[in-house]
Rosetta silent file (secondary structure, phi, psi, omega in degrees, C-alpha in Angstrom):
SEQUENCE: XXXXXXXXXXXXXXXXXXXXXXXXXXXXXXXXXXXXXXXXXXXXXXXXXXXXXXXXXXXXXXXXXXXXXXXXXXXXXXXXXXXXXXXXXXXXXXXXXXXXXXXXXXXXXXXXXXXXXXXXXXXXXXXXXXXXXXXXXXXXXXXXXXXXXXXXXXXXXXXXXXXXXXXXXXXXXXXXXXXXXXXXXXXXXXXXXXXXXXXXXXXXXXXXXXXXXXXXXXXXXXXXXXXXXXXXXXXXXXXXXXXXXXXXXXXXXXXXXXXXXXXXXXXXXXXXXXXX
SCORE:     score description
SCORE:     0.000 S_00000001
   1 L     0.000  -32.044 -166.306   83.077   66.551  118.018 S_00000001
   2 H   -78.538  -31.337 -179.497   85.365   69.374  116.295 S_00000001
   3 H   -62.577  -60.494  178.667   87.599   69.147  119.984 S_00000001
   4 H   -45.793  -21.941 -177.535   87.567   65.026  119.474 S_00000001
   5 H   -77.490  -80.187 -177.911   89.084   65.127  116.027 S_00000001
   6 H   -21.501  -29.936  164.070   91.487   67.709  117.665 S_00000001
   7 H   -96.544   -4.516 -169.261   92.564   64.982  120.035 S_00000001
   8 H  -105.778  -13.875  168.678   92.454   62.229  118.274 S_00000001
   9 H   -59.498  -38.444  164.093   94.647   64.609  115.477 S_00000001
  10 L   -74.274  -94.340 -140.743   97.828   65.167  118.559 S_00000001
  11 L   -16.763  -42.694  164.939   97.078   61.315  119.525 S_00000001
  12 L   -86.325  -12.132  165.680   98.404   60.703  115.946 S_00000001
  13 L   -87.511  -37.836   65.804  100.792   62.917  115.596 S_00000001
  14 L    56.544 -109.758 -122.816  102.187   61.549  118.966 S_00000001
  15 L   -70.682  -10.144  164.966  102.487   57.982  118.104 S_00000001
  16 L   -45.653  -42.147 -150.258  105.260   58.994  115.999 S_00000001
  17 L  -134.032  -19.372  179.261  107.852   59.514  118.760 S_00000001
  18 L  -141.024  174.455 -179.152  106.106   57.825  122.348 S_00000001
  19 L   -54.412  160.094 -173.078  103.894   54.593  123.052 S_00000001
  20 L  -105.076   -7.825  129.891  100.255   55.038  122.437 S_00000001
  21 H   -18.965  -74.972 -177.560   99.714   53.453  126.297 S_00000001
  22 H  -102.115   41.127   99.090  100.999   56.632  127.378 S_00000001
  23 H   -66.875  -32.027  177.927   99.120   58.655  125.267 S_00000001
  24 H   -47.665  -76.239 -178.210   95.938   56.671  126.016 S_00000001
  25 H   -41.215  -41.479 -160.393   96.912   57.572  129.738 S_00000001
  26 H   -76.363  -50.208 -167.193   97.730   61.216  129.156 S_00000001
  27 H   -46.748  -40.844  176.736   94.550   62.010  127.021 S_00000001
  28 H   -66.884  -17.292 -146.004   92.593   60.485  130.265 S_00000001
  29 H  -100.960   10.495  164.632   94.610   62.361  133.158 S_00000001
  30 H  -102.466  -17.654  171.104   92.522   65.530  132.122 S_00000001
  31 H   -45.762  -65.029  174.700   89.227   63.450  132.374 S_00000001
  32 L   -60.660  -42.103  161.244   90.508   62.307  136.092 S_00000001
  33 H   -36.129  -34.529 -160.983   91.479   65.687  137.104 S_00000001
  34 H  -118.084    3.201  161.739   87.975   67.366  136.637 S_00000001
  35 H   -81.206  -29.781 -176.869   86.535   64.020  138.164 S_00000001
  36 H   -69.086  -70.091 -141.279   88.836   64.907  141.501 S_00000001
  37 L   -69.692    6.376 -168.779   87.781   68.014  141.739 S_00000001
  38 L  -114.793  -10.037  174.282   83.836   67.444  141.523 S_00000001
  39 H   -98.901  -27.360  167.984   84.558   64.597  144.221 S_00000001
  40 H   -72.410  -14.930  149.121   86.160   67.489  146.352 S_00000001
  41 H   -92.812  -35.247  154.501   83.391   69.721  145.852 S_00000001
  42 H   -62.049  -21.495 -144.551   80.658   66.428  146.188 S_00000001
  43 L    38.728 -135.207 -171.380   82.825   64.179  147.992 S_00000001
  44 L  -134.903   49.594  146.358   82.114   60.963  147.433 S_00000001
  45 L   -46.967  -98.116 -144.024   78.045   60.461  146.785 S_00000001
  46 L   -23.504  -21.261 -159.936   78.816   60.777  143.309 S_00000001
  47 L  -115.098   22.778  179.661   80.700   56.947  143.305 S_00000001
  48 L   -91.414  134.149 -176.118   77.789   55.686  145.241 S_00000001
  49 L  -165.318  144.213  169.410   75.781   52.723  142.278 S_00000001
  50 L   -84.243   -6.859  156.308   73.926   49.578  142.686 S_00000001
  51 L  -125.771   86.686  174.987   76.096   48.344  139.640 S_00000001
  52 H   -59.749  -38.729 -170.337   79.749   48.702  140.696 S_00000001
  53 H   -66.729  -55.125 -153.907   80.629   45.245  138.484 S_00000001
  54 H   -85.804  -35.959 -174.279   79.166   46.706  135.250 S_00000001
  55 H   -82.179  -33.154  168.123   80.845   50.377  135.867 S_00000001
  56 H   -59.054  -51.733  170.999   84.197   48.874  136.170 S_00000001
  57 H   -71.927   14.898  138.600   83.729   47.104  133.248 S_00000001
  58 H   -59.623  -39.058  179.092   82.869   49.912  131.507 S_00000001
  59 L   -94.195   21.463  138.574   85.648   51.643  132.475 S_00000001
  60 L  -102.074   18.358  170.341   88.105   48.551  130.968 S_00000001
  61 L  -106.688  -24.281  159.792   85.914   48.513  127.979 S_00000001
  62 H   -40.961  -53.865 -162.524   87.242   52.270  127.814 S_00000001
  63 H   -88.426  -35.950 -169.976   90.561   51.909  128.048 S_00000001
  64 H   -66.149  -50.711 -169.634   90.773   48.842  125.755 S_00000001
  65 H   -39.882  -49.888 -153.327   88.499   50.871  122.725 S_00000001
  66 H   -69.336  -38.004 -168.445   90.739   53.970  123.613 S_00000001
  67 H   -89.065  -32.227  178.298   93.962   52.240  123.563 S_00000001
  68 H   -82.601   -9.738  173.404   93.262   49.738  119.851 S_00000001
  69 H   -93.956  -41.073  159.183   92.313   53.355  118.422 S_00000001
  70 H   -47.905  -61.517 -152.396   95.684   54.974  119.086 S_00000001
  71 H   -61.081  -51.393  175.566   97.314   51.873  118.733 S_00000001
  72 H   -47.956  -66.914 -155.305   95.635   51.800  114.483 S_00000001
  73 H   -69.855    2.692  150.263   95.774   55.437  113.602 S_00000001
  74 H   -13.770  -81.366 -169.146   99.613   54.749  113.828 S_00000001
  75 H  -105.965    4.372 -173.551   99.198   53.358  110.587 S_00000001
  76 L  -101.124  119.032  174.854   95.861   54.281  109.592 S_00000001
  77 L   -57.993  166.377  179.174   94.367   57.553  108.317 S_00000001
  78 L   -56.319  -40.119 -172.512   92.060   59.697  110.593 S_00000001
  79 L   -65.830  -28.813 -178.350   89.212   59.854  108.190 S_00000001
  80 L   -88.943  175.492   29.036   88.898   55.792  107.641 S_00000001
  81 L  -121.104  -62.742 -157.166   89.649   55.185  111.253 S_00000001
  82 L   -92.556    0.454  173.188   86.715   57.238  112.463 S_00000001
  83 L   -72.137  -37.944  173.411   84.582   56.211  109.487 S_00000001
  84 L   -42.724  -68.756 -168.530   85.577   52.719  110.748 S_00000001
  85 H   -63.357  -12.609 -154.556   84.075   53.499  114.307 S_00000001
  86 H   -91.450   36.786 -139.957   81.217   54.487  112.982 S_00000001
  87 H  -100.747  -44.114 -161.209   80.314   50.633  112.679 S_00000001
  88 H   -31.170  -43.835 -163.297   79.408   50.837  116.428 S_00000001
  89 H   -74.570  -23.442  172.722   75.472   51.790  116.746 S_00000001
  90 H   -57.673  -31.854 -152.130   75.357   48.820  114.144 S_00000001
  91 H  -107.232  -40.179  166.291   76.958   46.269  116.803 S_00000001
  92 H   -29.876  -43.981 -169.629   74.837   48.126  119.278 S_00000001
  93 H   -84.788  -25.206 -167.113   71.739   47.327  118.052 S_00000001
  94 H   -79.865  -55.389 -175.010   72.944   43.260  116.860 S_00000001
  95 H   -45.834  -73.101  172.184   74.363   43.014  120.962 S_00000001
  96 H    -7.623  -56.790 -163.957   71.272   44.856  122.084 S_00000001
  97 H   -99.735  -23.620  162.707   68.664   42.223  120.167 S_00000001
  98 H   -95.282  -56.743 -167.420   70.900   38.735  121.301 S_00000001
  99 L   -38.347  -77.015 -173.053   72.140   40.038  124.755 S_00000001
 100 L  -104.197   34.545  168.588   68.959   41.998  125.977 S_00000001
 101 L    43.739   40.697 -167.161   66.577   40.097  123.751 S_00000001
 102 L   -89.121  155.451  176.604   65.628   43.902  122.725 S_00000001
 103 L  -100.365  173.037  175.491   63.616   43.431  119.552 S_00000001
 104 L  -154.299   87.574  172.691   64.388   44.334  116.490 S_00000001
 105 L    31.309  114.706 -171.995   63.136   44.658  113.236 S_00000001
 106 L   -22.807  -64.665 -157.661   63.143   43.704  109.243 S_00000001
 107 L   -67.551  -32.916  172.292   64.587   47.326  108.781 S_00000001
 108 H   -51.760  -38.165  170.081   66.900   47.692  111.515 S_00000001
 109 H   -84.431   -2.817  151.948   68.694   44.571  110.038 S_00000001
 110 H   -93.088  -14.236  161.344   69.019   45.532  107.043 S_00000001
 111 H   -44.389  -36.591  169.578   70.242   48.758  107.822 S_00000001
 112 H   -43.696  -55.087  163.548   72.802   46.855  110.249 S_00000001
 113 H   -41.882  -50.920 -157.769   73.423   44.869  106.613 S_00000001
 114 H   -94.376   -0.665  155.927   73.895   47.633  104.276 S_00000001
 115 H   -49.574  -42.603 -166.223   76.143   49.364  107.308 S_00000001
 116 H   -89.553  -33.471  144.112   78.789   46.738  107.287 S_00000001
 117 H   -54.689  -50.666  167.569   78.869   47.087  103.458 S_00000001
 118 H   -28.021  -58.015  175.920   79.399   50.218  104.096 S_00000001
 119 H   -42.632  -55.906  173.864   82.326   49.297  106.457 S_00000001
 120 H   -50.741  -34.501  171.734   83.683   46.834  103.811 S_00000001
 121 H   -70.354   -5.177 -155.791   83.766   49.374  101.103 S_00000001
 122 H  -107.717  -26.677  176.412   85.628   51.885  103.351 S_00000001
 123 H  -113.734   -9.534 -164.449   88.398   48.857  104.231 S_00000001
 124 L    10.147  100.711 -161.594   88.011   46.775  101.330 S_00000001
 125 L   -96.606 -178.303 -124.252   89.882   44.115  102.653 S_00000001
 126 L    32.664  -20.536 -157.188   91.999   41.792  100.723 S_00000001
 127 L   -81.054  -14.375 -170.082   92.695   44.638   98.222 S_00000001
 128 L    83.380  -20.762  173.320   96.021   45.928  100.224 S_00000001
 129 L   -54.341  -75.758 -170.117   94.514   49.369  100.112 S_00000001
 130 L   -89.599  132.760  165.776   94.078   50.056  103.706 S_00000001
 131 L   -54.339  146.444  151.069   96.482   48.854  106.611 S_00000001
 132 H    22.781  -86.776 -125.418   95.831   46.176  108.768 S_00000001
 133 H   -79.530   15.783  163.869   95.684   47.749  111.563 S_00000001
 134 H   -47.715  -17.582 -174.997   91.788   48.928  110.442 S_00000001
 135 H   -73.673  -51.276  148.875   91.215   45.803  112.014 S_00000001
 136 H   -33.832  -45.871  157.861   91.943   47.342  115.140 S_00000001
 137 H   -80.123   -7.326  163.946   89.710   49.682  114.720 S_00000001
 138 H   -58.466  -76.182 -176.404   87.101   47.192  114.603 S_00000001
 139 H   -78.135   11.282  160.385   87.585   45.667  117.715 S_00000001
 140 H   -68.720  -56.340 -176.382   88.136   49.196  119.029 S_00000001
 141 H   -72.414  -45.476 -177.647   84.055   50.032  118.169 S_00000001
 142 H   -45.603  -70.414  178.059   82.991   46.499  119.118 S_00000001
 143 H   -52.866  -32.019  157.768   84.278   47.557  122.918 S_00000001
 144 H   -63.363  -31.506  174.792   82.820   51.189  122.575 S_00000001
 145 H   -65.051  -75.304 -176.051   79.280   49.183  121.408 S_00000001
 146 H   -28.807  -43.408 -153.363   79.795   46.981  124.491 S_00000001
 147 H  -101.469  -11.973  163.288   80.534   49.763  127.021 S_00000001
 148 H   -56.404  -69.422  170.144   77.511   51.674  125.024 S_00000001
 149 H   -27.108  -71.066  159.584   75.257   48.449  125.973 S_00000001
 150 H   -35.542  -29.568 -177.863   76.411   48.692  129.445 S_00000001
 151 H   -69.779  -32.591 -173.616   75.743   52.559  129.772 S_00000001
 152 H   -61.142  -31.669  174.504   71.864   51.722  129.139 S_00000001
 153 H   -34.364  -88.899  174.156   72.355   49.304  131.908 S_00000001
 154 L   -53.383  -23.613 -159.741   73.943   51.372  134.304 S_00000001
 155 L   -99.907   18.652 -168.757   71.227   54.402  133.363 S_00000001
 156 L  -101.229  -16.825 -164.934   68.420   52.972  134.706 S_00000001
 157 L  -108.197  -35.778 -156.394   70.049   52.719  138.416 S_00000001
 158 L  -121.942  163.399  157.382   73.238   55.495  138.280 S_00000001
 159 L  -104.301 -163.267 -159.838   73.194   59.092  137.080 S_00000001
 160 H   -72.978  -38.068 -152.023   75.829   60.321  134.265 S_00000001
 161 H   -61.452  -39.896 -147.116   77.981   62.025  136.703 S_00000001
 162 H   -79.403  -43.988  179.480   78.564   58.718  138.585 S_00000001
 163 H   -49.407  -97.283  173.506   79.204   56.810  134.966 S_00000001
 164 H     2.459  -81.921 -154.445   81.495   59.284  134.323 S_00000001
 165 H   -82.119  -33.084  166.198   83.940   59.190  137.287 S_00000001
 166 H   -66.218  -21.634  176.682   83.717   55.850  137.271 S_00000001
 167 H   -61.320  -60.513  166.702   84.898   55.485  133.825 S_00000001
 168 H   -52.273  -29.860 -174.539   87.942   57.726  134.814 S_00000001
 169 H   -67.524  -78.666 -174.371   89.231   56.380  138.068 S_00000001
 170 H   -29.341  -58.118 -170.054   88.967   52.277  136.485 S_00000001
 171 H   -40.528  -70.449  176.736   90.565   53.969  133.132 S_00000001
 172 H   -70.227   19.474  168.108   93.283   55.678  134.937 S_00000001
 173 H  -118.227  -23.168  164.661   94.249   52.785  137.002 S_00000001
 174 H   -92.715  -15.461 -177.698   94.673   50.342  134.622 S_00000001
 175 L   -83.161  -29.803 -165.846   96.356   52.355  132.315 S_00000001
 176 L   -84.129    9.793 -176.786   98.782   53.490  134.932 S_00000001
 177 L  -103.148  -21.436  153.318   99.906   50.092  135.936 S_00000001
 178 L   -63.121  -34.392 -169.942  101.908   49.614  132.241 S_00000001
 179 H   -22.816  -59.371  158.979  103.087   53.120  132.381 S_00000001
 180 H   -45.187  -45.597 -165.533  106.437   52.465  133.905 S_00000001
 181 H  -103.982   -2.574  173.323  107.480   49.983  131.305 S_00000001
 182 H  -100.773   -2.430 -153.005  106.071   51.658  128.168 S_00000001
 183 L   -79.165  103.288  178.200  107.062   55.761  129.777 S_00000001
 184 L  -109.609  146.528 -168.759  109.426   56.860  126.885 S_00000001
 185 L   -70.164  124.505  171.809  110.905   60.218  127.924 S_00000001
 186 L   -80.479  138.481 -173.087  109.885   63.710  126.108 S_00000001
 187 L   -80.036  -28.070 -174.591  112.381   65.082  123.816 S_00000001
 188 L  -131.235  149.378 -161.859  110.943   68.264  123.141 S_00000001
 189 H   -75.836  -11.468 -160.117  108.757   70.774  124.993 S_00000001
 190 H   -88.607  -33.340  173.502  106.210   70.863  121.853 S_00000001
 191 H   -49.823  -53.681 -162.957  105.276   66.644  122.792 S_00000001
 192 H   -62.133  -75.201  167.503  104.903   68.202  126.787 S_00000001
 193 H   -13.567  -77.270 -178.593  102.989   70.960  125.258 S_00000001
 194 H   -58.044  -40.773  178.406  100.863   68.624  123.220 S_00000001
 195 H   -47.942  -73.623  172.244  100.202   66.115  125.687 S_00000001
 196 H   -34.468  -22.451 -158.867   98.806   68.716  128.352 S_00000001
 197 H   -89.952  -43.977 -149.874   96.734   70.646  125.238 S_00000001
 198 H   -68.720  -56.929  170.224   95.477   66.880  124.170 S_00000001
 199 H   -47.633  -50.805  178.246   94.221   66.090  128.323 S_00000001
 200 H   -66.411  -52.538  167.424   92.804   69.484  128.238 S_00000001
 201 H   -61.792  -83.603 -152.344   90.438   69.618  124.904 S_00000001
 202 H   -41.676  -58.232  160.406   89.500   66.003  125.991 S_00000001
 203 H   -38.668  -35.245 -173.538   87.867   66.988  129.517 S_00000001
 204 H   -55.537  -75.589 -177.127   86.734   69.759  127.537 S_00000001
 205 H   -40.902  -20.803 -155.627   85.137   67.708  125.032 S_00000001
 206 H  -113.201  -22.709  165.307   83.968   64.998  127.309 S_00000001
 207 H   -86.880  -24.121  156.674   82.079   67.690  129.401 S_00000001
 208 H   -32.997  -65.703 -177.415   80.491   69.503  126.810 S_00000001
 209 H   -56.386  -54.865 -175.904   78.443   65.933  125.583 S_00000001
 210 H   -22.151  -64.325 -152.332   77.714   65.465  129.332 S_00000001
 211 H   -57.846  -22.876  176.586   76.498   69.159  129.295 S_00000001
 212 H   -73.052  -42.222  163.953   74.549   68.091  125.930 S_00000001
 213 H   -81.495    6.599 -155.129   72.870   65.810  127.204 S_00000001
 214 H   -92.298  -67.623  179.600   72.017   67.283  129.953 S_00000001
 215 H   -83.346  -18.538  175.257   69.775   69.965  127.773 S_00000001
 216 L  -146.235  170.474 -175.060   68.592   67.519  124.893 S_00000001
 217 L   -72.994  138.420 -166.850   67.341   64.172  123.926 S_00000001
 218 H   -72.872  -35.799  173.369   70.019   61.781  123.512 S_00000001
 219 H   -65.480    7.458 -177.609   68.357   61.097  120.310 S_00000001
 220 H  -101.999  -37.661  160.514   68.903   64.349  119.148 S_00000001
 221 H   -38.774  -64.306 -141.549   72.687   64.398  120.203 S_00000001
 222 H   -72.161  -27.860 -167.445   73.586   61.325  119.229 S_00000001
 223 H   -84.329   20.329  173.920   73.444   61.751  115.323 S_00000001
 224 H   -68.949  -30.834  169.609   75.883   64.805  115.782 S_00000001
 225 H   -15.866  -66.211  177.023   78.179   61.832  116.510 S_00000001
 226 L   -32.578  -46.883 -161.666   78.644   61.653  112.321 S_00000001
 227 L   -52.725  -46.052 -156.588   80.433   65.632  112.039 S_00000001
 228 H   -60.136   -5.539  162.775   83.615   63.936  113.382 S_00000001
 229 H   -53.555  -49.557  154.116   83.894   62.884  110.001 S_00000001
 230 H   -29.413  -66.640 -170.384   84.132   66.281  108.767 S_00000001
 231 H   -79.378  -22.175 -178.617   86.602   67.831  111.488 S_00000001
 232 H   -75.673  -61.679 -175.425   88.807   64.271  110.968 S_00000001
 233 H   -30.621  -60.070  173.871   88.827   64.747  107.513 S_00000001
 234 H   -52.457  -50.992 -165.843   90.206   68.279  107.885 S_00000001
 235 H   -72.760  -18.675  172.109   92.365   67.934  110.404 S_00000001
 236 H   -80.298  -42.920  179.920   94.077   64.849  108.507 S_00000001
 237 H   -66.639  -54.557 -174.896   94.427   66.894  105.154 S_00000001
 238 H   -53.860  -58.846 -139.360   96.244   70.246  107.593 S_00000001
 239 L  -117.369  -61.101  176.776   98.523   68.087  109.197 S_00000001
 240 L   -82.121  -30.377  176.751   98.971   64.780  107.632 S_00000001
 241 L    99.423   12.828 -158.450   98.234   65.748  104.085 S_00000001
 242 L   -72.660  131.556  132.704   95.860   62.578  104.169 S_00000001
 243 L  -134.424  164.053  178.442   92.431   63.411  102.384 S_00000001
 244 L   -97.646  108.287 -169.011   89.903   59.992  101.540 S_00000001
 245 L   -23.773  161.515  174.036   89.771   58.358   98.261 S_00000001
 246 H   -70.230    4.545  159.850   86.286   58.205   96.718 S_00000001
 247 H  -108.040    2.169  164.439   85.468   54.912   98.248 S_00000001
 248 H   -96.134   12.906  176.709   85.715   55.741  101.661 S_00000001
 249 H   -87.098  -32.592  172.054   83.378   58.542  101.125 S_00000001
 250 H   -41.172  -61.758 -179.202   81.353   56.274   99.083 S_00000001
 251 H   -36.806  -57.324 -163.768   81.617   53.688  102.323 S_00000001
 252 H   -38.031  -82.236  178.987   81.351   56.712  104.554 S_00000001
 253 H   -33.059  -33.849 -174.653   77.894   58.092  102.960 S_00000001
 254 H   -88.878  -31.964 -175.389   76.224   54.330  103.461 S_00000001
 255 H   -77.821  -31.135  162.813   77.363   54.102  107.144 S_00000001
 256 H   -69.346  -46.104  166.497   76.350   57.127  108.216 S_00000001
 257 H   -50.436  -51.696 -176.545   72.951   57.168  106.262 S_00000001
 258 H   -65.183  -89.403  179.883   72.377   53.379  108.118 S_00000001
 259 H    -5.745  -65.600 -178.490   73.542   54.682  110.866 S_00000001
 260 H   -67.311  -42.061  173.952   71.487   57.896  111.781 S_00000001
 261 H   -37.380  -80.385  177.917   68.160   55.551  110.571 S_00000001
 262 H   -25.508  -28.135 -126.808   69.627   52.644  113.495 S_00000001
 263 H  -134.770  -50.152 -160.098   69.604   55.304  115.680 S_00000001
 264 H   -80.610  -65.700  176.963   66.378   57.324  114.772 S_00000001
 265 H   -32.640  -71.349 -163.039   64.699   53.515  114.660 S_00000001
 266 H   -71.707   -5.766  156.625   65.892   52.422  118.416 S_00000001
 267 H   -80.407  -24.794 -179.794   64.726   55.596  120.062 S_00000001
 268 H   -46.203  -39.556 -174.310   61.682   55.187  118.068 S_00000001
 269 H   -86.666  -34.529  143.578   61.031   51.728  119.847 S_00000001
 270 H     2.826  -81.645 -156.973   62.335   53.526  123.326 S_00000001
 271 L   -98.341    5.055  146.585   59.269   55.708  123.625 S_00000001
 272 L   -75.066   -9.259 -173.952   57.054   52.911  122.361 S_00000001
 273 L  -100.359  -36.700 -173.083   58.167   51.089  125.372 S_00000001
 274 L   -75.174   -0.956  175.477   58.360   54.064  127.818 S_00000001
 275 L   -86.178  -31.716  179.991   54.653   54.574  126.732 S_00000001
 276 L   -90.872    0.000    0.000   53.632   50.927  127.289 S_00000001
């Protein structure tokens, strides 16, 4: 998580000076790189799945979330933009209980309810406080809940590895077909620099969870998910000079508290199922 702030910290620094399309793309091209080379040491078992339809749209449910989160923190700060995102395991669990009829509970709704107050106090909208383009980041987490939905999908049939690469090739193919008409030229070696550091931490970062999950229970992972609050916050203060008003902490504190519960709750009902 402290590497993800760190990318999503260039990504914003970035959007000053080039398109956030080709930042989207560069942050992925370190992702695709360490997918070639594990199909050149695997070949290509690794892309064999019984749901090809569902991993490509995972990997355009990637690219869109990836690309409306760049496109916001433009204008947004880091800390409410990822505070924002954290909206997701709520629209997990409401997709989850219409979509796959999973059920779900008095308490789970109202934590989903007092989450989305949360959200509201953290954008308070009408008030003029917050940009827009928070709005963005909204339908940025709605498409990371979807392509969440889908991973559960995909995990009963594919392993991670397979998720994975597909999520990069489908990423990196759609991204690269704008490229040309958004490709603004770097002025300075410290952008080149930054791109390449920003591609690099991200593979990093994106193999690391792999490697976490790998060794622990997703439910134990997943509420680490929350720190990037922490490392955005900092990294937004260092750089932008940014830090977040007492009501998105307020906001913050209810979405994350809802959150880790949503979370604690639907594994809970998991291993009541894998038991039945």
């Amino acid at each position: 998580m402290f590497l993800f702030a760190a990318v999503d910290t260039i990504a914003k620094y970035l959007t000053e000076t080039l398109h956030p399309l080709q930042i989207v793309w560069s942050r992925q091209l370190g992702l695709l790189i360490g997918i070639l080379v594990i199909l050149a040491l695997r070949g290509g078992v690794i892309l064999h799945t019984r749901r090809p339809g569902l991993q490509i749209a995972r990997g355009v449910m990637a690219v869109g979330s990836a690309s409306l989160f760049v496109f916001a923190i433009r204008f947004v700060p880091l800390a409410d933009a990822v505070a924002v995102t954290f909206v997701a395991p709520f629209l997990v669990t409401m997709i989850a209980a219409l979509v796959l009829r999973e059920a779900v509970g008095i308490r789970r709704w109202t934590a989903v309810a007092l989450g989305f107050v949360g959200v509201l106090i953290v954008t308070q909208p009408g008030m003029g406080i917050v940009h827009p383009a928070v709005f963005l980041v909204l339908l940025a987490a709605l498409l990371f809940a979807l392509r969440q939905i889908i991973s559960r999908v995909v995990a009963r049939t594919d392993r991670i590895v397979t998720t994975v690469a597909y999520t990069a090739l489908v990423s990196s193919a759609i991204l690269t077909i704008p490229l040309p008409f958004v490709w603004q030229s770097l002025s300075t070696g410290l952008e080149l620099g930054l791109l390449i550091g920003m591609a690099v931490l991200a593979a990093i970062a994106e193999t690391l969870v792999i490697k976490a999950l790998d060794v622990a229970d997703a439910v134990v992972v997943a509420p680490v998910h929350y720190s990037l609050l922490i490392w955005a916050t900092l990294y937004g203060f260092l750089v932008f000079g940014q830090f977040p008003d007492s009501w998105t902490w307020i906001g913050a504190s209810i979405i994350v508290a809802t959150g880790i519960y949503t979370l604690h709750r639907e594994w809970q009902s998991s291993d009541d199922r894998n038991r039945t």
